[in-house]
Steps between C-alpha positions, in 0.01 A plus 500: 500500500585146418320363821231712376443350131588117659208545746250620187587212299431245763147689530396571187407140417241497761348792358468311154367192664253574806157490353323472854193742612554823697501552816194596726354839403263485786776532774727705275720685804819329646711610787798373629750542756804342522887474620728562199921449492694691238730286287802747363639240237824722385820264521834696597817357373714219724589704773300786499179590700215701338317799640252310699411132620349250247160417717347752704195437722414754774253342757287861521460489107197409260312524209157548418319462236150580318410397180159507258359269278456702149414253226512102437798367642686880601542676827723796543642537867651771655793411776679719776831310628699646845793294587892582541831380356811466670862646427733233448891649439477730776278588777333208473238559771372796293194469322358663220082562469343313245175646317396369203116569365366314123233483315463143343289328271401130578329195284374216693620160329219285680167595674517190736276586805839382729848605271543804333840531320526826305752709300615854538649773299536875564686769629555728827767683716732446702657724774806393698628737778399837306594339115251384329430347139251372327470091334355306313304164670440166385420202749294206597283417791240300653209533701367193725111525616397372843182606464301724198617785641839436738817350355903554476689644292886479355688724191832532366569794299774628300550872510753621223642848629464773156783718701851381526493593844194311578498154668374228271427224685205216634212567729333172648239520769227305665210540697083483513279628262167608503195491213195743519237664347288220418220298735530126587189402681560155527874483552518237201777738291223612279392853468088585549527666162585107306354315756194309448421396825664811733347398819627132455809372557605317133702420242694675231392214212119579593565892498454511910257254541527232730456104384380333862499167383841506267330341216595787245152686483445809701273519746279742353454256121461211762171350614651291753806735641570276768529196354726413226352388124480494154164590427509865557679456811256188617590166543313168322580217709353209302604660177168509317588840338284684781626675770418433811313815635227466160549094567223318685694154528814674571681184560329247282584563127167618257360664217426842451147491403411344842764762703774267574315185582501219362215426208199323667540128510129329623649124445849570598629277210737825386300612235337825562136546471495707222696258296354182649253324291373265827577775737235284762742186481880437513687410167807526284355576185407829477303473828330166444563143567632321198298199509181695600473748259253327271307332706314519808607634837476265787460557900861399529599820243367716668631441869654868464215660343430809690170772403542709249429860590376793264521859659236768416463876541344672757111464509554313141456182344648478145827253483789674396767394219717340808211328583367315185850363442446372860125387382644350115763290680203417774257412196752235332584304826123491580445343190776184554484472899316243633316759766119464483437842685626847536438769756491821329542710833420934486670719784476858552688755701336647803431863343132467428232367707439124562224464305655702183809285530311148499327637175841619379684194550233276350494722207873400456482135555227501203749721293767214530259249466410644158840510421601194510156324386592746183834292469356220482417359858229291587280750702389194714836475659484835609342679823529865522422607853551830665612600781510830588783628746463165740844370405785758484836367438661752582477830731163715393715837679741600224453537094721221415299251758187565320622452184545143574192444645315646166528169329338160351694175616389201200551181764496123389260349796387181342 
């Protein structure tokens, strides 16, 4: 009895202090078999030789096992035990059966997909030869997955005989174990029922789905599975804030309103067009040339000066808000550069026939024309000319093609 309450203090702490999650209800059946030894712990005085051998172990013996998950962390478990002990004063070859069958409640102490170790408490029976008694159980064990459903097993128990002329003693055994009743269709130790992803192979932090790229979003949140990033599972490369798959300069750094490329520079002094004030010539100052920006333009300025380009609608010729900045900023340079002339240039697409899209495109050269004569240009400098769909810049096949060529190009030529 002493052995008895020594072993319940050692394992009531663990009770008090394990506060992990229970153990899979989806597979909730257990069966083991295993090779047990009986451990008959009764000391005899100096001298003397008790009844029968300390350890007994017959090669033809075993246990087995099956046990059911009932609630949280518990399991009850039913065992059958066949082994033998020995004689040991006299007739020492004989041997007495050993039967032994308990029932056994267990709590799980972690719910780690690999180790298992458990407590046990209970009671049972115990025959040996034709005497039998019943005990009371208490024990540890541990239960070692190789896979979700195959694993090994060990125990120690401590079976206190109620009967005086019952055999208190230890029963430890080991052997293979054996979970079922629940359906793992991806072999990944997660049960259909809680997995996410059943078909897939994946991991237990993304509830069974998998992670291809290991960069800590699951496949199915991530727009770019295979390749690790931080954007929703994308990568940015030039670390403008856009990822690369909605990024059209994935590897030169942008802005956002022009999808990742960078702002459009016409002089390439740095400034971008939309905050250059001289966006036709190079400068420091906002945009412009410090020394130039009161007074007039020269040839030599203007060595970089390139057309300007305004963009209409299909089968349209009103300028758009993009384009009178374009047209403002055109306006104020005409006004201080020393150019005498200016082709005002109209282009079409090739949608309409050739003789609509002459028409069209001289209709637009007139439109910037007025523009800029309302800003203030001398309209004597300017000669608005169309053109019709003569000069395409680029291909006249695809949407994108034709809406460059729907344009008016305002050219210095004198």
């Amino acid at each position: 009895m002493k052995r008895l309450v020594l072993l319940l203090i050692v394992i009531l702490p663990l009770f008090l202090t394990n506060t992990t999650i229970a153990q899979d209800k989806y597979s909730p059946w257990t069966a083991s078999l295993s090779t047990n030894a009986v451990n008959n712990p009764v000391r005899m005085l100096p001298g003397e030789k008790g009844k029968f051998k300390t350890w007994n172990m017959d090669p033809a013996g075993f246990k087995f096992g099956i046990a059911r998950h009932i609630y949280n962390k518990w399991s009850v478990e039913t065992l059958v035990s066949l082994n033998s002990i020995n004689q040991h004063h006299i007739n020492q070859d004989q041997k007495f059966p050993y039967i032994s069958i308990d029932g056994m409640f267990k709590y799980n102490l972690t719910n780690s997909f690999v180790l298992n170790p458990y407590v046990t408490f209970g009671g049972g029976y115990t025959w040996l030869d034709q005497i039998g008694a019943g005990t009371a159980n208490i024990g540890v064990g541990v239960n070692i997955w190789a896979t979700y459903n195959f694993g090994f097993t060990a125990q120690s128990i401590y079976k206190h005989a109620f009967e005086d002329y019952g055999l208190s003693h230890y029963q430890h055994s080991a052997g293979i174990i054996f979970k079922f009743g629940g359906t793992d269709s991806d072999n990944d130790g997660i049960v259909n029922q809680e997995d996410l992803c059943p078909n897939v192979f994946g991991l237990a932090k993304f509830k069974g789905c998998p992670d291809t790229d290991n960069d800590g979003i699951p496949d199915k949140e991530d727009n770019c599975p295979d390749t690790p990033g931080e954007f929703n599972g994308c990568p940015d490369q030039d670390k403008d804030g856009i990822p690369d798959i909605y990024d059209k300069c994935p590897l030169v750094k942008g802005e956002k309103e022009s999808k990742g490329c960078p702002l459009p520079d016409l002089d390439k002094d740095g400034v971008p067009d939309k905050y250059d004030k001289c966006p036709q010539v190079k400068g420091a100052d906002n945009g412009c040339p410090k020394s130039k920006q009161n007074t007039a333009y020269t040839a030599d300025d203007l060595k970089s000066l390139k057309p300007v380009l305004i963009y209409f609608e299909l089968s349209k010729a009103e300028i758009n808000k993009d384009g009178k900045i374009s047209l403002d900023n055109m306006a104020n340079f005409i006004k201080k550069a020393s150019f005498k002339k200016y082709l005002v240039s109209g282009h079409t697409d090739n949608t309409s026939s050739d003789q609509t899209n002459l028409k069209l495109s001289q209709e637009r050269a007139n439109t910037v024309k007025a523009y800029l004569v309302s800003k203030g240009v001398n309209p004597d400098v300017l000669v608005a000319k169309g053109f019709g769909e003569a000069y395409p810049v680029d291909t006249t096949n695809t949407e994108e093609g034709r809406q460059k060529n729907r344009r008016v190009e305002v050219i210095p030529v004198k």
